[in-house]
ZAKOL-973194 format. One record per residue (C-alpha): residue in one letter; x, y, z. Coordinates in steps of 0.001 Angstrom, whole numbers, plus 524288, in hexadecimal, padded with zeros to 5 digits. Last residue first. Layout:
AXYZ...
This chain:
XD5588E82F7B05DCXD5D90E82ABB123DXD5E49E914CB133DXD4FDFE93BDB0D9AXD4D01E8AFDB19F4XD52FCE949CB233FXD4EC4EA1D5B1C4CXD4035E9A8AB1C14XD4174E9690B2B62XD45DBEA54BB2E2DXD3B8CEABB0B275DXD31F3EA338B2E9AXD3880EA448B3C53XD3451EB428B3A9FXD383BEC0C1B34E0XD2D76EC829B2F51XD2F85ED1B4B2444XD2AA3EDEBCB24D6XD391BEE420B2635XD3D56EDFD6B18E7XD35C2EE6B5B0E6FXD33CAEF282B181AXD3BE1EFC45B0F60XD2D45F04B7B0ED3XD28B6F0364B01DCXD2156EF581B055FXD2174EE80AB0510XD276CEE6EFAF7C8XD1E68EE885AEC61XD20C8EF65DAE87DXD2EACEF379AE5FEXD2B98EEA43AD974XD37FFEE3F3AD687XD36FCEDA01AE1B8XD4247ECF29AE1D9XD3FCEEC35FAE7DBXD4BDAEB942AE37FXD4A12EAB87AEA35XD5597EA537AE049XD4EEFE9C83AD431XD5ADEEA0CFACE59XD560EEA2A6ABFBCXD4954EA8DFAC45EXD4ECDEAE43ACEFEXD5BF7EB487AC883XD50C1EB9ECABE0FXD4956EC017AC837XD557AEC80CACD7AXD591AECBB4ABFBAXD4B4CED023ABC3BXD49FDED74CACAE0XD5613EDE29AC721XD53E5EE28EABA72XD45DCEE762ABCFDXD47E3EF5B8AC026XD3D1FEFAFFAC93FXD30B3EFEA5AC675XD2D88F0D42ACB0AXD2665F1064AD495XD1880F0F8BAD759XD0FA3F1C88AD375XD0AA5F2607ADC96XD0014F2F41AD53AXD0019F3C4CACEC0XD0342F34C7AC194XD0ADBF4163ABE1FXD10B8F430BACD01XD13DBF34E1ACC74XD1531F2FDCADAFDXD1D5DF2779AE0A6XD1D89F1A1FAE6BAXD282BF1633AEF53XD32ECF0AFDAE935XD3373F00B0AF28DXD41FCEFB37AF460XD42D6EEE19AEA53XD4179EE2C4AF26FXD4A18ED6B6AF173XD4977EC92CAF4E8XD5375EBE02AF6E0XD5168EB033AFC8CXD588FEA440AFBACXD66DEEA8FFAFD2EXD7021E9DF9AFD6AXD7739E9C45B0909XD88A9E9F28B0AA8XD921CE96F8B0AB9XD9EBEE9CC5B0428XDA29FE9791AF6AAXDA1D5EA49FAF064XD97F6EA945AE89DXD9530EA51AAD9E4XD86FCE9E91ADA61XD82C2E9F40AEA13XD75EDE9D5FAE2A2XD6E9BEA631AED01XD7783EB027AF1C1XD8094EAE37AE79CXD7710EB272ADD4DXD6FC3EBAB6AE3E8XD7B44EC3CAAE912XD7F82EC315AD992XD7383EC807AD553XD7274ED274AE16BXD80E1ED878ADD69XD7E69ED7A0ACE65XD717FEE0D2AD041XD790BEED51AD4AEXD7EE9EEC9AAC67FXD73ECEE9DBABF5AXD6A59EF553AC934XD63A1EF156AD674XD5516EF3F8AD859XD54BBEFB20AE75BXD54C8EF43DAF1D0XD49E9EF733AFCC2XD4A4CEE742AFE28XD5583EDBD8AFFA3XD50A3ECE95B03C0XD5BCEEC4CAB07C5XD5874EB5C1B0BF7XD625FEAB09B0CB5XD6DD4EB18DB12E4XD76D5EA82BB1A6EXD82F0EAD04B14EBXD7EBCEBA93B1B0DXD8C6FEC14AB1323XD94B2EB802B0AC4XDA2E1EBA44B09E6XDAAEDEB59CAFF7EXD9F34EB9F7AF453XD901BEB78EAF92AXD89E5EC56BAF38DXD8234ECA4FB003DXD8BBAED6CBAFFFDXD89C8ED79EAF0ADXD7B80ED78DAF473XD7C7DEE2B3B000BXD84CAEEB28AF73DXD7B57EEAECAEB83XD6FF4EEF8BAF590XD7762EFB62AF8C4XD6D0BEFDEDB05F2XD6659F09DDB081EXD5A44F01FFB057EXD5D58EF449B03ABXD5341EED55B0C4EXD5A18EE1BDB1243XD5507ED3A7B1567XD5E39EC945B1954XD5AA9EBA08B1D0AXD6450EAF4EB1F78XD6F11EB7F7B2AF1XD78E4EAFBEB2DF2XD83B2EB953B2D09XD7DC3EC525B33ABXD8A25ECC4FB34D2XD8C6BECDC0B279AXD7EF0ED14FB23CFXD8112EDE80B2D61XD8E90EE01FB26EAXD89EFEE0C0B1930XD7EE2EE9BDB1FD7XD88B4EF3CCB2585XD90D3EF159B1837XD87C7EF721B0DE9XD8310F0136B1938XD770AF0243B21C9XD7342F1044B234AXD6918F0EEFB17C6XD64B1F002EB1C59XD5567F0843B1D43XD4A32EFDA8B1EF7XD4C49EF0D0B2150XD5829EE68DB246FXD5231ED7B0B2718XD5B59ECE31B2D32XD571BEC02CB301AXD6044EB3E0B3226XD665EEBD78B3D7CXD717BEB741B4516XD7982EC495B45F3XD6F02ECC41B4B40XD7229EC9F4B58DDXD7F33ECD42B56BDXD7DCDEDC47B5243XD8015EDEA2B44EEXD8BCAEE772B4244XD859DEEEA4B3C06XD7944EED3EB3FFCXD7680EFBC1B3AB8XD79A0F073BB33E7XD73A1F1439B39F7XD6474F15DCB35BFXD62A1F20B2B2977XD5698F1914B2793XD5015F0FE0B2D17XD515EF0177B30F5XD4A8AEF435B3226XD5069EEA9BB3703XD4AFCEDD05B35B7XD52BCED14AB3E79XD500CEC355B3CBEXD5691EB7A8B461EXD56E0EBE79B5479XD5AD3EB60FB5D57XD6427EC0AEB646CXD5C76ECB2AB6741XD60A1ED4B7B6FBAXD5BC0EE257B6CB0XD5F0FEF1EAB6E5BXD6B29EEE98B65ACXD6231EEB3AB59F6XD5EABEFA69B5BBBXD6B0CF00E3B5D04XD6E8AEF7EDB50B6XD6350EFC6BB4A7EXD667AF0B2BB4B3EXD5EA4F12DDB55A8XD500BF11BFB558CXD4C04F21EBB51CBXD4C8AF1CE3B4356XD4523F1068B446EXD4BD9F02ECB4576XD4117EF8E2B3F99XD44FAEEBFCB470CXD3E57EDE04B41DAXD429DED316B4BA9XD4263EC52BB4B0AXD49A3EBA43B53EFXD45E3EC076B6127XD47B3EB718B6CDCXD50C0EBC00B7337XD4C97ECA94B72DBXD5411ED2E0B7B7BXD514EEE1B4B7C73XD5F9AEE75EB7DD6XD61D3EF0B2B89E6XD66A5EFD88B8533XD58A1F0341B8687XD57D3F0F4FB7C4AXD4FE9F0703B747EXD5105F1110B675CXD4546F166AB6051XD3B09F12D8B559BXD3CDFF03D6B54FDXD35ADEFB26B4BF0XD3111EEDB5B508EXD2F42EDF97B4CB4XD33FFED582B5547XD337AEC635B5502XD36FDEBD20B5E4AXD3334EC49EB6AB2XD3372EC00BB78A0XD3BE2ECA0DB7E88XD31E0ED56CB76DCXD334BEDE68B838AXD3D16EE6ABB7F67XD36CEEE91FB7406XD2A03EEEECB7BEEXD3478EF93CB82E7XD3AD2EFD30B7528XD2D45F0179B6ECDXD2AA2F080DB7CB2XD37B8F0E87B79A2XD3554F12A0B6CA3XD2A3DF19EFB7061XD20ABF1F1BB644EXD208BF109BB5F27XD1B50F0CEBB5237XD18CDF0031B4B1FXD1801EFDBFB3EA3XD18BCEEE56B3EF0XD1D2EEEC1BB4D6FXD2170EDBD0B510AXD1F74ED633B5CCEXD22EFEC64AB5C58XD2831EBFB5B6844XD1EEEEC816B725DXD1F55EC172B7EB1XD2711ECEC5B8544XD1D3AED623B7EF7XD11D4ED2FCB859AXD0AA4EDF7AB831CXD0538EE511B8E34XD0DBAEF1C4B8E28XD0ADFEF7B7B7F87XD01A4EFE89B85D1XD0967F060BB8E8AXCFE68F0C9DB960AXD0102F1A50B8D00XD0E0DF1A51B8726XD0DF6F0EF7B7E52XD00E3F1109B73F9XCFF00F1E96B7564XD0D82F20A9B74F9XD0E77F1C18B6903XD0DBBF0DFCB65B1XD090CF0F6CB570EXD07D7F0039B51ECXD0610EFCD0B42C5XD084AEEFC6B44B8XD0B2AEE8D4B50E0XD0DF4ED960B5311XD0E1AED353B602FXD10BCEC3BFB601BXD13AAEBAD1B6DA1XD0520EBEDAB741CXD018CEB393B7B7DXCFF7AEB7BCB88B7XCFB2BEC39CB83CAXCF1AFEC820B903AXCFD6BEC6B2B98A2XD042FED1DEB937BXCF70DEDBB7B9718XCEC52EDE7BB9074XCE602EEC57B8F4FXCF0C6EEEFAB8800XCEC09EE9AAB7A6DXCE098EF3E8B7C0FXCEA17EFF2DB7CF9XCF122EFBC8B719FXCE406EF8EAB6953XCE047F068CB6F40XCEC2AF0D3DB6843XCE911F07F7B5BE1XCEF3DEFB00B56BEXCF1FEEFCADB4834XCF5DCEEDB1B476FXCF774EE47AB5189XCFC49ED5E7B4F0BXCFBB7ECC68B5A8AXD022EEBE9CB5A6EXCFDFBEB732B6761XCF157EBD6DB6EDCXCEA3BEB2B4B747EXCEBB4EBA9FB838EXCE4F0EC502B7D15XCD80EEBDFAB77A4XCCE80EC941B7CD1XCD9BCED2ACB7843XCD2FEECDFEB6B46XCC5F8ED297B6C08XCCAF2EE01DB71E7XCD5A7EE066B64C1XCC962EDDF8B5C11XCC07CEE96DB627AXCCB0FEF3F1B6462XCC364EFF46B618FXCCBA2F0BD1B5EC3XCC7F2F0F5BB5072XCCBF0F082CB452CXCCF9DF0F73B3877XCDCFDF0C05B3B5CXCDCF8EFD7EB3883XCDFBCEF61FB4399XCE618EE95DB45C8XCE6B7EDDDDB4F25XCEDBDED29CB483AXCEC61EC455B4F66XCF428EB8C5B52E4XCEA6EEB0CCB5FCFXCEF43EA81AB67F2XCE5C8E9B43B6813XCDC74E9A68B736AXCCF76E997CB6BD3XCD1DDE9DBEB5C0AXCC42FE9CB5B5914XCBFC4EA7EDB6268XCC981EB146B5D25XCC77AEAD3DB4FECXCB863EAEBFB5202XCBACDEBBADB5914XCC344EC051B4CA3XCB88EEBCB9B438BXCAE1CEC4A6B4AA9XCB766ED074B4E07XCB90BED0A6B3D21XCAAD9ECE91B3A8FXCA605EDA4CB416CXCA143EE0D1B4CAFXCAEE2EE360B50C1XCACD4EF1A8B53C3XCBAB1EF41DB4B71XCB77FEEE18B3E4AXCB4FCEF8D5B34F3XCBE60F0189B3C19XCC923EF479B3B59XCCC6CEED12B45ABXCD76CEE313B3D9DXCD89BED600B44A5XCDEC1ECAA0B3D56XCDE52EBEC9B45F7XCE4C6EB0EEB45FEXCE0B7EA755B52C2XCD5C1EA0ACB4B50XCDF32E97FFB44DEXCE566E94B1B51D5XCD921E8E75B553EXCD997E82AAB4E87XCCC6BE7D89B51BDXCC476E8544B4A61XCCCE2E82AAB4011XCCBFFE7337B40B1XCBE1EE74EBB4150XCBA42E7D4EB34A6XCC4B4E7673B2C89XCBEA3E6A02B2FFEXCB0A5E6FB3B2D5DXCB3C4E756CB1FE5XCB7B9E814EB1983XCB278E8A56B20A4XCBF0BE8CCDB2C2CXCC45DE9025B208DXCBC12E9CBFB1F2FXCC30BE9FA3B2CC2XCD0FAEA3D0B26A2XCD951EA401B32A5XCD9BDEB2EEB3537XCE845EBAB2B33DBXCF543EB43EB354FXD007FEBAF4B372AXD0B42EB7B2B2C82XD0C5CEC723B27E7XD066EED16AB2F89XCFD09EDB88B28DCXCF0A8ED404B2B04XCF280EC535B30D2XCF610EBA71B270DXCEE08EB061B225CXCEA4EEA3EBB289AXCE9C0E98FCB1E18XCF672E93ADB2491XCEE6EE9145B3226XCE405E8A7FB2B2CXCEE92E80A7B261BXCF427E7D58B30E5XCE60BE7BE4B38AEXCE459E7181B2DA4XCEFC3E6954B2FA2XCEC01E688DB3E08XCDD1EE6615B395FXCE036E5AA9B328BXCDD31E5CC7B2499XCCEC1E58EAB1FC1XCCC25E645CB1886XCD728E65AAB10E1XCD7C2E570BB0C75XCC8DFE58CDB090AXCCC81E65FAB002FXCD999E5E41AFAC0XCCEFAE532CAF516XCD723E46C2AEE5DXCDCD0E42BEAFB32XCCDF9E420EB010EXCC8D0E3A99AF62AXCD4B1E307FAF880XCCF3CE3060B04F5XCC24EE2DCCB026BXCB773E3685B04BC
């Protein structure tokens, strides 16, 4: 074929790419892992198929290979089947490459541990580990090995955990963990019936980058767990866990870049006044219950945070027209760095109520009428109506959805982004945000990502 034949046919360009272009490009057609976002899953093998030079530049790129999804299922438990098959041939292809894999179980399985066995064989490849619904024996298996046996393990996420005492008192199972090279360990669900052997495997996190965890009880050791090298962390205070500023107290942290509280109810005020080693955040995310937080308490906590880019607050509790006039540029401007705000569990706001977000907007990103201090243009704002719950209709004798909600709002706020061209999400429709549970916010990942698009939507 000539070469001008060859510019003229995208399928023969395709297939002839150098395989270090290629490998790229395989790795983006990974998809992501089960229920956790961004983690890849299986490398699609049917493209392995498509000709002989994709077939041996995969083979030989075994990082692609290195990806697993592994759910034991009761249908797929004994392993005589095509899902151990497929994971022994990824497992084989992927040679000495760390492995990223999701070890789940659905709770129809019994007590065999036939995938996790097959891969404790490859223990000291372990890198990025997800498990899911492990039972009791999956935590006594893991055990078996000691620190040494995860030379490589850096990632350690848990969803869906139960660590009673069953699963910490008896051997300490928890023990051979490597914690201390852990820089990611995040808990999705998780629950601890001893809130001091929660506390004693925080402690040991010294490594970590990026924490995840919800606390069900005080750390009644006065010494502060220091973190240097912990940028992210995600802290659900429970009811029995003190108030957060008792809690941020228990830690020293001072890199940290993104910080997502979550808090319940009928908790004393807090972080007010902020405590300095949260006064560099670029991230702050404020879930849950802000009921014992007042008008002024979180005026002050945004006050003390000055160069704080990226803000997310769910409203509940919280006089919503307040916070906007607050953020309302006039002689003073509060977070003049702001570029990102996201407001959920608010409810639709009335004419009157509406003027003070309008005119927030409008100064906030236009900078039209404010005053002539410097301050950056917002470039990103989003809000979530609270989730309504269902109910039920005694004459229908079903549950029906709620209730639309007035349009007037989301008309005027689409309108201002139509004419503005302004990055306006608002979601009229409560039953499609994330869920009815306040959690808009505190699912979100924090990560160098979200920080390089805050700091190039900055510059933009």
């Amino acid at each position: 074929m000539s070469s001008q034949g060859s510019r003229a046919n995208p399928r023969f360009q395709m297939a002839s790419f150098p395989p270090e272009i290629l490998c790229e490009i395989f790795l983006a057609c990974i998809p992501a892992i089960g229920n956790t976002e961004g983690l890849p899953a299986y490398f699609p093998y049917g493209i392995t198929h498509v000709c002989r030079h994709w077939y041996t530049t995969a083979l030989g790129f075994r990082k692609l290979w290195s990806f697993l999804d592994v759910e034991q299922t009761d249908e797929n438990q004994f392993g005589d089947c095509l899902e151990f098959y497929v994971m022994e041939e990824y497992l084989e292809r992927s040679g000495e490459h760390p492995l990223t894999f999701r070890m789940a179980y659905s709770y129809d399985t019994m007590h065999y541990q036939t995938y996790l066995e097959c891969l404790g064989d490859y223990s000291e490849r372990w890198q990025s580990v997800v498990l899911e619904n492990p039972n009791y024996l999956a935590l006594e298996y893991l055990s078996k090995f000691g620190p040494s046996e995860y030379p490589l393990l850096r990632s350690l996420v848990c969803i869906n955990c139960r660590f009673n005492q069953d699963a910490i008192g008896h051997g300490r199972l928890l023990d051979p963990i490597p914690w201390s090279q852990l820089e990611r360990y995040q808990e999705h669900d998780v629950s601890w019936s001893n809130s001091a052997r929660q506390w004693e495997v925080i402690a040991q996190l010294t490594n970590v980058v990026d924490l995840r965890a919800s606390f069900f009880g005080p750390n009644e050791n006065n010494t502060p767990i220091k973190m240097p090298h912990l940028r992210f962390a995600s802290l659900a205070v429970g009811p029995l866990a003190g108030s957060p500023d008792l809690l941020l107290d228990r830690f020293d942290f001072s890199r940290i870049e993104g910080l997502n509280l979550k808090l319940p109810e009928n908790l004393p005020a807090a972080l007010s006044p902020v405590p300095n080693q949260l006064k560099g955040l670029k991230i702050l995310r404020l879930c849950g219950s802000l009921d014992a937080i007042s008008n002024g308490a979180l005026v002050d906590i945004l006050t003390e945070i000055k160069g704080l880019p990226d803000f997310a607050v769910e409203l509940a509790g919280v006089d919503a027209v307040h916070l906007f006039s607050a953020l309302t540029p006039t002689d003073r401007v509060l977070v003049p760095q702001l570029r990102v705000l996201r407001v959920a569990r608010c409810t639709p706001l009335a004419d009157g109520e509406l003027d003070a977000l309008l005119e927030m907007l409008r100064q906030r990103f236009g900078k039209g009428n404010g005053p002539g201090v410097d301050y950056a243009r917002l470039k990103w704002f989003e809000f979530l109506l609270e989730a309504l719950p269902l109910r039920y209709d005694p004459i229908l004798d079903d549950v029906v959805p709620p209730p639309d909600v007035p349009s007037t709002m989301f008309d005027t706020l689409e309108a201002l982004r139509t004419s503005e061209g302004w990055d306006i999400r608002a979601n009229r429709d409560p039953r499609a945000n994330k869920n009815g549970n306040g959690d808009d916010f505190w699912a979100d990942e924090m990560d160098d990502e979200l920080l390089y698009r805050t700091a190039t939507a900055s510059r933009a």
